[in-house]
C-alpha positions in Angstrom: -21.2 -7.4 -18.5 -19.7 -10.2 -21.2 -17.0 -8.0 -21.2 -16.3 -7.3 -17.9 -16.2 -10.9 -17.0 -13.6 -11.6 -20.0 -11.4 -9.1 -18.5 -11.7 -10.7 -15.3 -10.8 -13.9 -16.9 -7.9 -12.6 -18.6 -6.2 -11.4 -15.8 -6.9 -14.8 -13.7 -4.8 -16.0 -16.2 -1.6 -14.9 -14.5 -0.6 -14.5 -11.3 -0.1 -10.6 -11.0 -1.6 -7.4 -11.9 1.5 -5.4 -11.0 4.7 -5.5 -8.8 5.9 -2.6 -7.1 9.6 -2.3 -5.3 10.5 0.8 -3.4 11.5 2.4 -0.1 10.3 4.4 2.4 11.1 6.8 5.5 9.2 7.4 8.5 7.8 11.3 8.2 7.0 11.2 12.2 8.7 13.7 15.0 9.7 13.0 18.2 9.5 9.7 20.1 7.6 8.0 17.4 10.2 8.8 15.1 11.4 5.5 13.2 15.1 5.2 12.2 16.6 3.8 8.6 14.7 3.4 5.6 12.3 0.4 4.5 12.3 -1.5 1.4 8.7 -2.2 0.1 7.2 -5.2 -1.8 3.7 -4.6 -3.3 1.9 -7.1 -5.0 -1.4 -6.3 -7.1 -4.3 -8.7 -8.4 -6.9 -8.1 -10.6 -9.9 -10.2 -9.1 -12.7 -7.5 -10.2 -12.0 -6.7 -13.5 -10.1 -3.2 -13.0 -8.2 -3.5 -16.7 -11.3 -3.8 -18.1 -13.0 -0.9 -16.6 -13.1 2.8 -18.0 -13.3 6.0 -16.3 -14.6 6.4 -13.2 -16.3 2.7 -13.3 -12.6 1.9 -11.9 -13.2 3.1 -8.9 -16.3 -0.1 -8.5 -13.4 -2.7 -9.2 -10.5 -2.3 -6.8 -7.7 -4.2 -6.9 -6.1 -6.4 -3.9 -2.6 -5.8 -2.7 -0.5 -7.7 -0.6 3.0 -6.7 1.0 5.8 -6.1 3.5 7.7 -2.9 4.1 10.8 -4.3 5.7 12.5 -2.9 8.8 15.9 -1.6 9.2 17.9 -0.4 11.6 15.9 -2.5 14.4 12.4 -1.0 13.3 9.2 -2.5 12.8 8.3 -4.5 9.6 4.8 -4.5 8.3 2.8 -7.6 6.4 -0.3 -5.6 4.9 -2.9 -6.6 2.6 -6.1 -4.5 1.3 -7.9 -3.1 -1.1 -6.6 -0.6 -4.1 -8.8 2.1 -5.9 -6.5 3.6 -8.7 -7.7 6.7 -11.1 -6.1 7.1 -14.6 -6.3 11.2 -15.3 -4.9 10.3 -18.8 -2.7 8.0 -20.0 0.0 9.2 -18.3 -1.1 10.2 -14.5 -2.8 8.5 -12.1 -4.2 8.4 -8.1 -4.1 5.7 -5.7 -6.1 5.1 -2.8 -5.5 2.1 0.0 -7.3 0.5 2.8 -7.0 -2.8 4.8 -4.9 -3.9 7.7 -1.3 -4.6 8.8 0.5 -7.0 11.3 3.6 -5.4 12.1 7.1 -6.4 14.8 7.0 -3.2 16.3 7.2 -2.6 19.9 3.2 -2.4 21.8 4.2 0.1 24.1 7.0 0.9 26.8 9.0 2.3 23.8 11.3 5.5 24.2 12.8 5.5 20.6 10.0 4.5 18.0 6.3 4.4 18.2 4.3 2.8 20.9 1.6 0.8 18.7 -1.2 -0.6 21.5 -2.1 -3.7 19.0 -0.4 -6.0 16.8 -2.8 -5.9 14.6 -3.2 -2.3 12.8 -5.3 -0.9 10.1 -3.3 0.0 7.0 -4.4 2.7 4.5 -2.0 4.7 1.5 -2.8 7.7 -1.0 -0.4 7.7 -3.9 0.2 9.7 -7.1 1.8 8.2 -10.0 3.1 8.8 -13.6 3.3 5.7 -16.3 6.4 6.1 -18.4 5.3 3.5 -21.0 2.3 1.1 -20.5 4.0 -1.3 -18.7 6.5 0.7 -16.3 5.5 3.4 -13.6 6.9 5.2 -10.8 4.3 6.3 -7.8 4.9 8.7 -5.1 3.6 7.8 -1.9 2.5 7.8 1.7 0.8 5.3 4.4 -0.2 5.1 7.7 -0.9 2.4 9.6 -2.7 2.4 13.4 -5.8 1.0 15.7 -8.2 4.1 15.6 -8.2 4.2 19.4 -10.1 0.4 18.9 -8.1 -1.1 21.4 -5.8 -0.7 24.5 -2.7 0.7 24.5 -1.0 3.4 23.1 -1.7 4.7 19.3 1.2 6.2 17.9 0.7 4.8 14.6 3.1 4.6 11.7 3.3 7.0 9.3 5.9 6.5 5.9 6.2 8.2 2.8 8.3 7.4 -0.3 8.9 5.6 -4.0 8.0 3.0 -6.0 9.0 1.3 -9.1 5.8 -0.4 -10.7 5.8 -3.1 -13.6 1.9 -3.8 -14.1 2.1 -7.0 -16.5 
């Protein structure tokens, strides 16, 4: 426990757990197709004491992320924020699981060329699979979808992405 709380404490010391910058395309057909690419901000924090967990007792100490995949060529841009769940395999490989929400600029409904999303308010979730290069540096493979789960009016299209990102986990 003594130590659990010191590695809680040491990573209140600074700001961030990890930054993450990447990009990402939409993997939906048809209609809901979006158009461009996105450039993605992630921002992690250690509030639970994740660095100082071990093993599978990871998975009891997510970490919080907050960020914005931006939207080009006239697309929606997302502000999401959740919770992380991140197991190491070794030192080397790791998994990535994400859940919270999303408020996005994309079009409710009425929309021929891009998804018809019903709610402004979305639910965001991500599975990712990564590889650390040295203990600081990492590159993660990913894909997220965000939508209402039919839990209000409207159209559900949803938005699904996948791509990169470069992580620097201070």
């Amino acid at each position: 426990m003594a130590a659990t709380a010191a590695g809680s404490a040491t990573a209140g010391e600074q700001i961030f757990d990890e930054l993450r910058f990447g990009v990402s395309t939409s993997v939906q057909s048809g209609h809901s197709r979006e158009d461009g690419v996105f450039p993605e901000i992630t921002a992690l924090f250690d509030p639970f004491g994740y660095d100082a967990a071990v093993g599978w007792q990871q998975l009891l100490h997510p970490r919080i992320h907050l960020g914005t995949s931006i939207g080009t060529s006239g697309e929606a841009t997302q502000f999401f924020t959740g919770f992380t769940w991140t197991v190491d395999f070794n030192e080397k490989l790791f998994t990535e699981a994400g859940f919270g929400g999303v408020i996005h600029t994309g079009d409710l409904e009425g929309d021929s060329d891009g998804p018809e999303l019903g709610c402004r308010v979305l639910f965001h979730e991500y599975l990712g699979a990564g590889y650390r290069f040295t203990r600081n540096w990492n590159v993660m493979a990913q894909i997220a979808h965000s939508s209402h789960a039919n839990l209000c009016d409207g159209p559900n299209d949803g938005m699904t992405r996948a791509g990169l990102q470069i992580g620097y986990k201070f």
